[in-house]
N, C-alpha and C positions, 0 to 999 in steps of 0.2 A: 504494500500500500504506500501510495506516494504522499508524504504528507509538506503542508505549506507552510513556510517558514513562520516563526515568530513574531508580529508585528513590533517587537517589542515595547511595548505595552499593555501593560493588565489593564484588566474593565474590572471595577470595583464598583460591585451592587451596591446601593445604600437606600434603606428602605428606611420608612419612619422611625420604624419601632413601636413594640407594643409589648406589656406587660400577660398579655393574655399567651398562653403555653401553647394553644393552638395556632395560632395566630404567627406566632414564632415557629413551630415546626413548619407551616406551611410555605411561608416564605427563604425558610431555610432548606426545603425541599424546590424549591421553586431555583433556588440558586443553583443548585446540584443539577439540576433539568436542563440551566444552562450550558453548567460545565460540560454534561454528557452530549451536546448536540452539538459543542463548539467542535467536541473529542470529534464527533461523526462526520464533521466538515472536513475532518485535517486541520483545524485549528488549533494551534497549541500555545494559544492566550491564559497567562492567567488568570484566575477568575476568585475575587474574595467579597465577601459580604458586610457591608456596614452600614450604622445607622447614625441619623441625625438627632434622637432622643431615646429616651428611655434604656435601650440596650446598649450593651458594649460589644463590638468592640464601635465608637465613635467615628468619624470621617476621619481628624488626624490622623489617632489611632491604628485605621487600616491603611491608611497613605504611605506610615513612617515605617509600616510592616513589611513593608513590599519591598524585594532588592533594590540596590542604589539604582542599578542600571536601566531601570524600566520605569519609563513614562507610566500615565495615568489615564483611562476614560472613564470616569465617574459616570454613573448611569444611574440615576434616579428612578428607584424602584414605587412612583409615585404619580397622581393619575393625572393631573395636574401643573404646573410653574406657576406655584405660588411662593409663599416667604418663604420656607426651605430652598425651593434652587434659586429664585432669584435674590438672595441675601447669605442664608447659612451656607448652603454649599460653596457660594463665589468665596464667601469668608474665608473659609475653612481649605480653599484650593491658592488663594492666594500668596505671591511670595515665596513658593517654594521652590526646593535644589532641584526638583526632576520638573519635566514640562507635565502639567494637567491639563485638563480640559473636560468641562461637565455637561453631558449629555442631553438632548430635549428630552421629557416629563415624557411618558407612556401614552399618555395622550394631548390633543387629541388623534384621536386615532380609527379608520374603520374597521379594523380588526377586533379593536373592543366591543365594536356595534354586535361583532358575528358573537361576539363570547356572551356578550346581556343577554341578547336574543335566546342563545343556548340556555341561558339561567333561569329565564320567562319561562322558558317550554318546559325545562325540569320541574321548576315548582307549577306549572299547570294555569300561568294565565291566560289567560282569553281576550286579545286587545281586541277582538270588536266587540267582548260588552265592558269587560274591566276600564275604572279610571285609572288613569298611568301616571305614576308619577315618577322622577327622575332625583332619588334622592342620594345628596353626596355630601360630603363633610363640611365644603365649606372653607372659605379663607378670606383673609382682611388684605389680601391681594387683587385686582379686580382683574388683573391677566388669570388668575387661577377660577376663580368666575364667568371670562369671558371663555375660557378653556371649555368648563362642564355647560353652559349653555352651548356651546359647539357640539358637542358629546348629545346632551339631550334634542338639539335639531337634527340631529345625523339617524338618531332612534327612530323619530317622529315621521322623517323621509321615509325613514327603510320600512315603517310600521303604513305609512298612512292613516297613520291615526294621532292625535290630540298627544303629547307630552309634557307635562307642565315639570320644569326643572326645581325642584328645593334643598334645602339646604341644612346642616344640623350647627353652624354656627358660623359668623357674623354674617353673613349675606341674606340676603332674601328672597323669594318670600321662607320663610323657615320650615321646616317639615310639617309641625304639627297644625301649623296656620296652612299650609297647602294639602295637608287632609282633613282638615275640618271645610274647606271651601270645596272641597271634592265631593265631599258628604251631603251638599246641599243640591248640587243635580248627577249626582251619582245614580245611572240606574243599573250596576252590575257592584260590584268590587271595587273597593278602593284599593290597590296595588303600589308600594313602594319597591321599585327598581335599583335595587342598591349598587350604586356606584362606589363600591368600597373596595381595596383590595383583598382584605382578609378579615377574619371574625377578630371582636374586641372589642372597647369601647363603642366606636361608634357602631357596630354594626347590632351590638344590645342597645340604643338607645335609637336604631330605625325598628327594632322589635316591642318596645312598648312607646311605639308613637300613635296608636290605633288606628291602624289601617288593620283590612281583612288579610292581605296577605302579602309578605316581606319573601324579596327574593334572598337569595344566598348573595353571600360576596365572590368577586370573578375567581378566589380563589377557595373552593367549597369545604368547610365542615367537614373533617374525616375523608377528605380528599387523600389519595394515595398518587395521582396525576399532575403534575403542572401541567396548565392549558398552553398546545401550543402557541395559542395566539399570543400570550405572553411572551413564551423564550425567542418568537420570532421577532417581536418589537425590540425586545431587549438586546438581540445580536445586532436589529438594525441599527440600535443606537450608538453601539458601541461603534459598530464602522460609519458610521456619520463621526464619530467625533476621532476615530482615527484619519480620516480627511482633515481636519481640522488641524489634528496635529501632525500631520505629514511634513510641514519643514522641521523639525524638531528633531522627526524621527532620521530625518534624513544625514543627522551630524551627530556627531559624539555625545554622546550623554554626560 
């Protein structure tokens, strides 16, 4: 088997973080999916996993881990570019001895469209009577805003039917104000679409928001699979930003 040199540079995943155990095995299975598909290419990228809160190992952290000799594509394990990439990551990339360069957000994206779709039909909605609604965490970013309302018109296209985008904090209209107005000409189901990565916080607080039925996060509960669509975004990202760094990579480290 002929395999393709080393870009030299590792792609380091950096996901939120989350204190929920599930939540973390998933994403951390999700990372592994990567590595094995990069393996399948002939790629032989390294690949490490870090976050911007709550877990360790940190962004420094996984940056300073990494041999001297190889650059960085930080790849944002996030649905969004909100205040994590465009602030914490740029922080946390800047000024250092090897070249970085941080990745575009997972979304938007149409490949997430084909994955919610998949998570509707699992849980059994019905968007020609169910109300739909397009619910995601939220951010005091208004690019990370204008991102999931991109995300919930791309739904709405592919559904031909009504998507009303909400939110579980700062933005608006907020979740439970967008299913209580759902509830007033609702004539099927009120349906929250959860735009989440993984279970955890927010994805227990789109379950007692009262709506009839909450889908899974794109990364499901006792999942033993990462979804393709994922580790294909995620490859994509990395080689967008090995473009990026292509003069860098071009001269001595």
């Amino acid at each position: 088997m002929t395999h393709a040199a080393p870009s030299r540079a590792a792609l380091v995943a950096v996901s939120h973080g989350t204190s929920n155990p599930e939540g973390q095995r998933l994403v951390t299975q999700l990372a592994h999916r990567v590595r094995e598909a990069a393996a399948a290419q002939g790629r032989q990228e390294l690949i490490r996993l870090g976050h911007v809160d709550v877990q360790q190992p940190d962004v420094p952290a996984s940056l300073a881990a990494l041999p001297q000799e190889l650059a960085a594509v930080v790849v944002p394990l996030l649905l969004s570019a909100g205040f994590h990439v465009n602030v914490d990551l740029r922080k946390d990339t800047a000024d250092l001895d090897r070249p970085v360069t941080v990745a575009a957000a997972l979304g938007p994206d149409d490949r997430l469209v084909d994955l919610l779709l998949r998570r509707m039909q699992e849980s059994g909605v019905d968007p020609a009577r169910d109300a739909l609604i397009f619910a995601a965490a939220g951010s005091s970013d208004s690019s990370a805003v204008r991102d999931c309302q991109d995300m919930a018109a791309r739904l709405q296209r592919r559904l031909g039917r009504p998507v009303q985008d909400a939110y579980l904090s700062f933005a608006q209209p907020s979740v439970k104000t967008a299913v209580a107005q759902a509830r007033e000409t609702a004539r099927g189901r009120v349906v929250l679409i959860s735009y989440l990565l993984a279970p955890g916080y927010f994805q227990n607080l789109l379950q007692r928001a009262g709506a009839d039925l909450v889908t899974s996060s794109l990364l499901p509960q006792d999942s033993t699979q990462a979804p393709p669509e994922l580790v294909e975004i995620i490859l994509d990202r990395f080689t967008a930003g090995l473009a990026k760094l292509s003069p860098a990579l071009q001269t001595p480290l």
